[in-house]
C-alpha positions in Angstrom: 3.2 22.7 -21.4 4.4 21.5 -25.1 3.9 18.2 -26.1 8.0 17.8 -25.9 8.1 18.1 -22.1 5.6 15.6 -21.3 7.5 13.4 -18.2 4.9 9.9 -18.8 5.6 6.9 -17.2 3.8 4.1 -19.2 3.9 0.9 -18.1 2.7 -2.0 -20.3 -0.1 -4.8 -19.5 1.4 -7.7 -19.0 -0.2 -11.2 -17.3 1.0 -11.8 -13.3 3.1 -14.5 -12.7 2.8 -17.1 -10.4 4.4 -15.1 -7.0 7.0 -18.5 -6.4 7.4 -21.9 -7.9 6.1 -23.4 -4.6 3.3 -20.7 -4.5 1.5 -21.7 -7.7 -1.9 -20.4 -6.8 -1.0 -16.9 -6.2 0.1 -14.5 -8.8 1.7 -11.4 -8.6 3.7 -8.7 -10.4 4.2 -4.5 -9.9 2.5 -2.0 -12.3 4.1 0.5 -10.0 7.5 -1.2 -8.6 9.2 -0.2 -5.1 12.5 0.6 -4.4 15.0 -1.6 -2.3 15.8 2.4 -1.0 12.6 3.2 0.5 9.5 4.7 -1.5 7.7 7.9 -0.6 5.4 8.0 -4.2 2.9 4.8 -4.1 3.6 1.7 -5.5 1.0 -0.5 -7.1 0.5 -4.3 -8.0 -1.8 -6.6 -9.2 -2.2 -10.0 -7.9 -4.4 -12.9 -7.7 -5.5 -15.9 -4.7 -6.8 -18.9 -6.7 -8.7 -20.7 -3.9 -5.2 -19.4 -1.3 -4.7 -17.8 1.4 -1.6 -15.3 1.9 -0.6 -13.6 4.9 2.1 -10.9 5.7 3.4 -8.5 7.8 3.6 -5.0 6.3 5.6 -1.9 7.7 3.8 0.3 5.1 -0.4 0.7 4.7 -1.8 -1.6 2.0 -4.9 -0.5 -0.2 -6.6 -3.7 -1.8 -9.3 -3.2 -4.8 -11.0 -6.2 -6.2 -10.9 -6.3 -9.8 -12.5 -10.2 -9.9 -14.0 -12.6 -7.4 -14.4 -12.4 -3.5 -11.2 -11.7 -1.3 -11.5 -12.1 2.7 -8.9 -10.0 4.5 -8.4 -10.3 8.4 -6.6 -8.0 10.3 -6.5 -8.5 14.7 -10.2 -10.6 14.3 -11.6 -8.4 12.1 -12.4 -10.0 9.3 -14.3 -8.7 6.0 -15.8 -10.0 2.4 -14.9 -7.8 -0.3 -16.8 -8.6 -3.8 -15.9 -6.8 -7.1 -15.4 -3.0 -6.9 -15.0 -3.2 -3.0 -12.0 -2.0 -1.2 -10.1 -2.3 2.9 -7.2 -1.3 4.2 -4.6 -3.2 6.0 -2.8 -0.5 8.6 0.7 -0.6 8.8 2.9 -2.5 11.2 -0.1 -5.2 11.0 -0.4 -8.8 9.8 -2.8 -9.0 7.4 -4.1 -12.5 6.0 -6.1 -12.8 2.6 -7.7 -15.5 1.1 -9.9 -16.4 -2.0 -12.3 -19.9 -1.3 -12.5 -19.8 -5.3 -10.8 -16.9 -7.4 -10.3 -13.0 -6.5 -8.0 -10.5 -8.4 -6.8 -7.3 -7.1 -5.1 -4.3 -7.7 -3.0 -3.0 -4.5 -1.3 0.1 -3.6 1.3 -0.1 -1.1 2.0 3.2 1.3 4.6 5.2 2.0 7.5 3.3 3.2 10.9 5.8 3.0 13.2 3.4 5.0 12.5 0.6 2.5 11.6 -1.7 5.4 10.9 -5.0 3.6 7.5 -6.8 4.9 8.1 -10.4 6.6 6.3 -12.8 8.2 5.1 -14.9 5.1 2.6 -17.9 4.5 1.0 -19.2 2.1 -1.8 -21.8 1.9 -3.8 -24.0 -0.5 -7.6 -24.0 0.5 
């Protein structure tokens, strides 16, 4: 292939922001984004618990990779301790709940999800 039919998607660094206003200790933003439409291709995120907790209901696998700190994910009383360079997965159709007692930063990739089904069941909690 010539360099003239290279097909790169490059997307640049850039800092997460804080998820919501009211959420201030969680940061979040897509490297990879989804589509409202459904996504077949994964998507992938980077996001942050700054002594948090966040839990969700996901109609699509989740892949979580700690970059920095210690995250604890729990999934139907199964909980685990991941430390940097450790990495779970939350199935899909399950709530998953995550939380960091000091700091933990991750990069996520979210599974196939070609209806676009959005995830629900949202909380968020200062520890």
């Amino acid at each position: 292939m010539s360099q003239g039919d290279a097909q790169i998607d490059f997307y640049p660094a850039t800092q997460a922001p804080i998820f919501r206003e009211n959420w201030p200790r969680m940061r979040s933003h897509a490297i990879v984004p989804r589509s409202k439409e459904g996504w077949i291709d994964p998507v992938i995120s980077e996001w942050s618990l700054e002594g948090a907790a966040w839990e969700d209901f996901h109609p699509h696998a989740e892949y979580n990779y700690v970059l920095e700190g210690e995250l604890h994910i729990s999934v139907d009383g199964e909980e685990v301790v991941l430390q940097v360079g450790d990495s779970a997965t939350v199935p899909a159709g399950k709530l998953g709940r995550y939380w960091a007692p000091k700091f933990a930063r991750m990069l996520t990739v979210y599974g196939p999800n070609p209806d676009g089904e959005e995830s629900t069941d949202f909380k968020y909690e200062e520890l």
